[in-house]
ROVO-13271 format. One record per residue (C-alpha): x, y, z; residue in three letters. Coordinates in Angstrom, 2 decimals. Layout:
REM ROVO-13271
<<X Y Z> ALA>
...
//
This chain:
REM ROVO-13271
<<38.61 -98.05 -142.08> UNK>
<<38.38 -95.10 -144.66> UNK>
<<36.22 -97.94 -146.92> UNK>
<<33.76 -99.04 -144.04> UNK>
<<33.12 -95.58 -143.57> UNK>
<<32.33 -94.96 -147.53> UNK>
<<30.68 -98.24 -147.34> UNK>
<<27.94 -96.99 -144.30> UNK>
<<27.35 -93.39 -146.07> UNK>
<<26.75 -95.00 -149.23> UNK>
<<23.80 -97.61 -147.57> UNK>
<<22.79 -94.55 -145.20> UNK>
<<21.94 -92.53 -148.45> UNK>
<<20.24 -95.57 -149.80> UNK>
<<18.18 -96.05 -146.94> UNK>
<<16.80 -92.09 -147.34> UNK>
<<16.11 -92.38 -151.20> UNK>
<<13.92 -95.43 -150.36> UNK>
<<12.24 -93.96 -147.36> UNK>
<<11.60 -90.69 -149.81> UNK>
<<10.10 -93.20 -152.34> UNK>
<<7.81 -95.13 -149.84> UNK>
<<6.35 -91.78 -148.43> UNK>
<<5.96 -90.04 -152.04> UNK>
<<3.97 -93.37 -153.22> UNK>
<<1.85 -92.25 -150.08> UNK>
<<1.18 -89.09 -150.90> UNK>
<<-2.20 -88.55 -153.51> UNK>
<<-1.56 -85.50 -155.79> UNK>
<<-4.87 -84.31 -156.38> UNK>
<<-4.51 -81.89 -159.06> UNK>
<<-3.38 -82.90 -162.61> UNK>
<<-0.50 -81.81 -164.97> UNK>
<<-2.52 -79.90 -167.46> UNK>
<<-0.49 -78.38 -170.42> UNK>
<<-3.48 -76.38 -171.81> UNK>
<<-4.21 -75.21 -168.11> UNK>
<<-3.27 -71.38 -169.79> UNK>
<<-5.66 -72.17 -172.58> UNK>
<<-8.57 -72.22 -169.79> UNK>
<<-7.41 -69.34 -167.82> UNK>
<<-8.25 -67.29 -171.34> UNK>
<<-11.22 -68.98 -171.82> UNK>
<<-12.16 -67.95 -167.90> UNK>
<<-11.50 -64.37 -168.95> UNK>
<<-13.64 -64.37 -172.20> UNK>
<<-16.40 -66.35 -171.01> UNK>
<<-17.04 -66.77 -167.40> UNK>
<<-16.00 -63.61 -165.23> UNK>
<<-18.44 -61.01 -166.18> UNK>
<<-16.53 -57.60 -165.10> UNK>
<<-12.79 -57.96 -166.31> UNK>
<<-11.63 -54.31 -165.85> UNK>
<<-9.40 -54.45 -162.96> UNK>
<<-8.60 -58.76 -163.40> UNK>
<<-4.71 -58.74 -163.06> UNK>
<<-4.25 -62.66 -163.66> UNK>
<<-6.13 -65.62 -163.53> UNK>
<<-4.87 -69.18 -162.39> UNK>
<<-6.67 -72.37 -162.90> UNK>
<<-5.36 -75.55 -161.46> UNK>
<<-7.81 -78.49 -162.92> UNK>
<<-8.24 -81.92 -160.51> UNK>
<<-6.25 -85.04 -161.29> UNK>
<<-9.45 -87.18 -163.18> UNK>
<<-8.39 -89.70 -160.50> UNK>
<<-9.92 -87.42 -157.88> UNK>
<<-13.24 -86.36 -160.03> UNK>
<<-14.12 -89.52 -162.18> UNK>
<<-12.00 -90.55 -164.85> UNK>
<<-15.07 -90.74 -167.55> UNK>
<<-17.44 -87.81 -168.39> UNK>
<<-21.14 -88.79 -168.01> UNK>
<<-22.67 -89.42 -171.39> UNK>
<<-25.78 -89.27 -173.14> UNK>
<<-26.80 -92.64 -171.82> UNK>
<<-25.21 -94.49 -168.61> UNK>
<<-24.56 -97.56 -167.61> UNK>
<<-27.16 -99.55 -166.71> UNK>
<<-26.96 -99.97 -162.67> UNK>
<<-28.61 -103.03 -161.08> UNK>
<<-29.75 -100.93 -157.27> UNK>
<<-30.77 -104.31 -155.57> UNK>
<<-34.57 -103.48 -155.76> UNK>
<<-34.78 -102.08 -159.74> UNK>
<<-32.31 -101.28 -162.33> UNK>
<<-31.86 -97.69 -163.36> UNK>
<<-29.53 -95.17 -165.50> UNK>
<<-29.17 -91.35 -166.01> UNK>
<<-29.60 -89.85 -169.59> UNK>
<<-27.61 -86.21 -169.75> UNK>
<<-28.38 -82.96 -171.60> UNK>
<<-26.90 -79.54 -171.81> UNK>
<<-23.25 -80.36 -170.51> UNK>
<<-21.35 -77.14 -169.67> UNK>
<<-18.91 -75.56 -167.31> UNK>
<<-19.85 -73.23 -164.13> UNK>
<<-17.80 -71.08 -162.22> UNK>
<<-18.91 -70.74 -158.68> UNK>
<<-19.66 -67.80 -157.09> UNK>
<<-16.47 -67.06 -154.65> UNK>
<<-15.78 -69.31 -151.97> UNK>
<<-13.23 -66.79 -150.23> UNK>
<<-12.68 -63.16 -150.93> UNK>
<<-9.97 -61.29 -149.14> UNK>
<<-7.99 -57.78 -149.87> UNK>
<<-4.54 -57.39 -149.16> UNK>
<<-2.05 -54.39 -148.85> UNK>
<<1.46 -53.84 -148.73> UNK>
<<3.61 -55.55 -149.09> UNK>
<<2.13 -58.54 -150.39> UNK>
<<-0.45 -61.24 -149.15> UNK>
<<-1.89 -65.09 -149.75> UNK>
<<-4.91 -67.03 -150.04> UNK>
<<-5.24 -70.83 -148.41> UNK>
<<-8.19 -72.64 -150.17> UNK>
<<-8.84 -75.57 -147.91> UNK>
<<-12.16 -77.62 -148.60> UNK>
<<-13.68 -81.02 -148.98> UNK>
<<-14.74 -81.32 -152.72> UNK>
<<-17.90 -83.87 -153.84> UNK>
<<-19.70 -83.93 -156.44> UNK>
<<-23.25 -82.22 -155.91> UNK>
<<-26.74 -83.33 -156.72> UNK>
<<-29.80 -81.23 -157.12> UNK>
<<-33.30 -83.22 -157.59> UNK>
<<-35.49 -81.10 -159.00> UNK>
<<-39.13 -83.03 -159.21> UNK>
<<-40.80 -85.38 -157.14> UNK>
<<-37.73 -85.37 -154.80> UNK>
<<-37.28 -87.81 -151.90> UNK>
<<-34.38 -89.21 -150.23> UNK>
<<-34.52 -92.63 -152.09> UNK>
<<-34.54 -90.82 -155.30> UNK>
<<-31.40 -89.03 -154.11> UNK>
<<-29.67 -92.16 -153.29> UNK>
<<-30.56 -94.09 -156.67> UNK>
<<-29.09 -90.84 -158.69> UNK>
<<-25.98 -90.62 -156.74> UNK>
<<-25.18 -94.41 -156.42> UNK>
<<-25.83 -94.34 -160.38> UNK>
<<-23.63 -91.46 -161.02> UNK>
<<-20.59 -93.46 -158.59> UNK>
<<-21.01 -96.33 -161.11> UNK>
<<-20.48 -94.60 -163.92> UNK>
<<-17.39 -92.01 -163.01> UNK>
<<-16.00 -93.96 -160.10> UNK>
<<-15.35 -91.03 -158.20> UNK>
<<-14.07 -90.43 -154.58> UNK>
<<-16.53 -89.60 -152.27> UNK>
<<-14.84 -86.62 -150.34> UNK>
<<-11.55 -85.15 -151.44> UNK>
<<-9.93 -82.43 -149.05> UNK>
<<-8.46 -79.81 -151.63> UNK>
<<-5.52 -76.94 -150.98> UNK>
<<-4.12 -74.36 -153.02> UNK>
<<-2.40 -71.08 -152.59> UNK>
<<-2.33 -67.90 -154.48> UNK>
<<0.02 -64.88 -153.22> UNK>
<<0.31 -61.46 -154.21> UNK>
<<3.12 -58.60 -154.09> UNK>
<<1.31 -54.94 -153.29> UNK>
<<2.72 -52.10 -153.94> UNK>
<<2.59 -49.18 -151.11> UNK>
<<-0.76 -47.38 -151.24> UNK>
<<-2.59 -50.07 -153.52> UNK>
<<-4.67 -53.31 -152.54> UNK>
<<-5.35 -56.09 -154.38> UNK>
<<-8.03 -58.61 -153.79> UNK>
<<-7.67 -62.45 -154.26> UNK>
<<-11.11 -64.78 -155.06> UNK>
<<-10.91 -68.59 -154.79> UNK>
<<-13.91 -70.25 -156.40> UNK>
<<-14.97 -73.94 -157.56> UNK>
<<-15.10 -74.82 -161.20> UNK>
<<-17.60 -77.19 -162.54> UNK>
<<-18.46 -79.51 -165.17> UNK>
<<-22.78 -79.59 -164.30> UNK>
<<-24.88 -81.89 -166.41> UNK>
<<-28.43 -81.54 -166.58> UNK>
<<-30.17 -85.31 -165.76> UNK>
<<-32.86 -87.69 -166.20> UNK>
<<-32.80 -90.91 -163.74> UNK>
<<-34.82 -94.02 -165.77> UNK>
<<-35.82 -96.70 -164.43> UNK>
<<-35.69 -99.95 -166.83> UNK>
<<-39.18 -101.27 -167.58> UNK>
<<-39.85 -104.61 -169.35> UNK>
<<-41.91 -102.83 -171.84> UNK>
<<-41.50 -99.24 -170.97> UNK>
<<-38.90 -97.59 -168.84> UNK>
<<-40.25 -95.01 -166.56> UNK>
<<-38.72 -91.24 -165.89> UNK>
<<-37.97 -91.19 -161.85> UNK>
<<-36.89 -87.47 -161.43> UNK>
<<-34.63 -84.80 -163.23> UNK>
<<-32.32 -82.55 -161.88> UNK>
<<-28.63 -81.73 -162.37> UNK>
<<-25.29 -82.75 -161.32> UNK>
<<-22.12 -81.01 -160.64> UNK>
<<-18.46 -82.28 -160.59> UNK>
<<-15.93 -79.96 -159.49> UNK>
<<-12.74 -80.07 -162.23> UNK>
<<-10.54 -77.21 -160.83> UNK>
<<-10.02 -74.70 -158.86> UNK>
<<-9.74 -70.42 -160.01> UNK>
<<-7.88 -67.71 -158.28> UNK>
<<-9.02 -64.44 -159.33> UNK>
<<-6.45 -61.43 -158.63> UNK>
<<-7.49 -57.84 -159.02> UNK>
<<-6.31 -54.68 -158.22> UNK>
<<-7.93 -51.64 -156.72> UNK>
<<-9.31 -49.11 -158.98> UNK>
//
């Protein structure tokens, strides 16, 4: 009796650790284990927030690649055959943005938290002779070339202890990799420019903490 009872705990545990493994093969983790994650939290400070007197600490947490694209955009795409023309992207001046604050809140005593909650895509900006097929070429050639999700709902957390008679304020903003573009389409003797404008991909997320002067 003792041993049929050993016997059903032992296949009741079993049962859980597979049920735990089904629903964590589920579950997409949609920010990526970044070792030089600290690295970019100095660069932040040196380079991208412009008043750094009262900054208290900086966190970035960068997107799994799974979520944003897993290949940067390069000088040239990939050729992409549209149905009706075939057409690529040619980049220039790659570099990183950090968004203007998409929450901003002030907490006191004794401590506080942040919830960033949004739907991240990437964003397109079509600068000259802009129409809505033009749009859709750009973004359908981008898709081919990154393979990136469409819409990917995003949340993080940042809390905060305060001490009595202080506040501290906590900004969440979007960081980017933008790209400015050229859409081509392929000629038989001359390809011909479409329209330029500029991409962004969002590649992390920043919490800002800073304390009242």
């Amino acid at each position: 009796m003792i041993k049929e009872n050993k016997i059903k705990k032992y296949v009741v545990v079993i049962i859980c650790l597979l049920g735990m493994l089904i629903l964590s093969g589920k579950t997409e983790n949609v920010f990526a284990n970044d070792k030089k994650s600290k690295d970019m939290e100095n660069s932040l400070l040196s380079f991208y927030i412009k008043d750094v007197s009262n900054v208290e600490s900086i966190k970035y947490i960068p997107l799994d690649k799974k979520i944003i694209g897993n290949k940067r955009i390069t000088d040239k795409s990939n050729v992409v055959d549209i149905g009706f023309g075939e057409y690529y992207i040619k980049a220039k001046d790659e570099k990183k943005e950090l968004q203007e604050p998409s929450y901003s809140s002030w907490y006191e005593a004794p401590k506080g938290g942040m919830q960033f909650r949004e739907k991240l895509s990437i964003e397109y900006q079509v600068n000259k002779d802009y129409n809505n097929k033009n749009l859709r070429i750009l973004k359908k050639v981008v898709e081919e070339n990154i393979h990136p999700k469409n819409k990917v709902l995003i949340s993080a957390s940042q809390y905060v202890n305060v001490k009595n008679g202080y506040k501290k304020n906590i900004k969440a903003c979007i960081f980017y990799q933008s790209y400015s573009i050229q859409l081509y389409e392929k000629d038989l003797f001359f390809d011909d420019k479409i329209t330029t404008g500029k991409v962004k991909i969002p590649i992390g997320i920043v919490f800002i903490v800073s304390k009242d002067m």
